[in-house]
C-alpha positions as CSV (number, residue, x, y, z in Angstrom):
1,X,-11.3,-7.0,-8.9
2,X,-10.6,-4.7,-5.8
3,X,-10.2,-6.7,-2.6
4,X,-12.7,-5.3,0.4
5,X,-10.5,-3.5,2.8
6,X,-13.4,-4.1,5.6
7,X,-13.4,-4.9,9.4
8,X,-16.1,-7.4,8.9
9,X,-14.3,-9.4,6.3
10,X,-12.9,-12.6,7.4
11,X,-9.6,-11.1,7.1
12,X,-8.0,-7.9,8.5
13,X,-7.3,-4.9,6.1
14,X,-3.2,-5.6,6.6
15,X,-3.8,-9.4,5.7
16,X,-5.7,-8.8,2.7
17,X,-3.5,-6.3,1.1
18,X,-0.4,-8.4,1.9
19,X,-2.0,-11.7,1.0
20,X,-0.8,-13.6,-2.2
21,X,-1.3,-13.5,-5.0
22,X,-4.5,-11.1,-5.1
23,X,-4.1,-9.2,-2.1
24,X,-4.3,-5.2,-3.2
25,X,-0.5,-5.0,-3.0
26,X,0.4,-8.7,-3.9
27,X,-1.4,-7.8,-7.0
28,X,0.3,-4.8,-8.1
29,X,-1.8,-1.9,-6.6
30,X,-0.1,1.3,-5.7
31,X,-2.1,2.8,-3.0
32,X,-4.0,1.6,0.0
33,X,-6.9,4.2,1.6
34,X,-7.9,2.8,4.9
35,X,-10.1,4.0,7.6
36,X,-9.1,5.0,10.9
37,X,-5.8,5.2,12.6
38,X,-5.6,1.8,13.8
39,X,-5.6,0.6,10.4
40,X,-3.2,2.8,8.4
41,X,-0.9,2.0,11.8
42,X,-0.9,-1.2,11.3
43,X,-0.8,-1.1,7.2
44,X,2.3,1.0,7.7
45,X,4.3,-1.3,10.5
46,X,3.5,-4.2,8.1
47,X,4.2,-3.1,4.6
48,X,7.5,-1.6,6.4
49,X,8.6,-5.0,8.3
50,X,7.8,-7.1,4.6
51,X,10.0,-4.7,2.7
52,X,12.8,-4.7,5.1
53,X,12.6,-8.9,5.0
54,X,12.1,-8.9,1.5
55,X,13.8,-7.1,-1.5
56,X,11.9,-8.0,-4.3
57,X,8.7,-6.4,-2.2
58,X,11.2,-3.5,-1.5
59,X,11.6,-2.6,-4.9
60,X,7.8,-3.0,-5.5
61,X,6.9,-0.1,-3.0
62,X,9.2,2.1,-4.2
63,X,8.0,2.0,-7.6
64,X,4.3,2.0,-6.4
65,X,5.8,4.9,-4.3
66,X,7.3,6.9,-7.5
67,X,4.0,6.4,-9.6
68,X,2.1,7.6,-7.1
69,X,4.0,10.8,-6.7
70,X,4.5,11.1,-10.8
71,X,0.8,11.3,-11.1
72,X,0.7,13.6,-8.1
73,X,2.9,15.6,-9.4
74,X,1.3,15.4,-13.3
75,X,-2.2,15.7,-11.9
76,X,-2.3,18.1,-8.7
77,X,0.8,20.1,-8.9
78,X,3.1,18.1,-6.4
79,X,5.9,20.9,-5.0
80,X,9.1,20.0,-3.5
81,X,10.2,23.5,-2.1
82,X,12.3,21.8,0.7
């Protein structure tokens, strides 16, 4: 089941991605796609403040971080030229 990443949802997108233990993250998901600025903003500032309090969720975006640039790489060609 994919949690609703809506504005008219009881909660905002952040909260629900975050939330335990079947928020989009919380459950193991790799990538977020949000609408608008504000929102990726604030998805960003708060998946950045958990992971610097929190090392177990550290290590969970960097591996969501890794299979999302593996498939990148296997499935659109991902270059690192530098």
């Amino acid at each position: 089941m994919f949690t609703s990443m809506h504005h008219d949802t009881a909660f905002p997108p952040v909260e629900q991605a975050l939330r335990e233990p079947n928020g989009l993250l919380a459950a193991g998901g790799d990538l977020i796609v949000v609408s608008g600025i504000d929102d990726a903003e604030a998805m960003v500032a708060a998946i950045h403040g958990r992971a610097l309090a929190d090392p177990a969720f550290r290590g969970q975006v960097d591996e969501a971080a890794l299979r999302v640039l593996e498939a990148k790489s296997t499935f659109a060609g991902l270059r690192c030229d530098g």
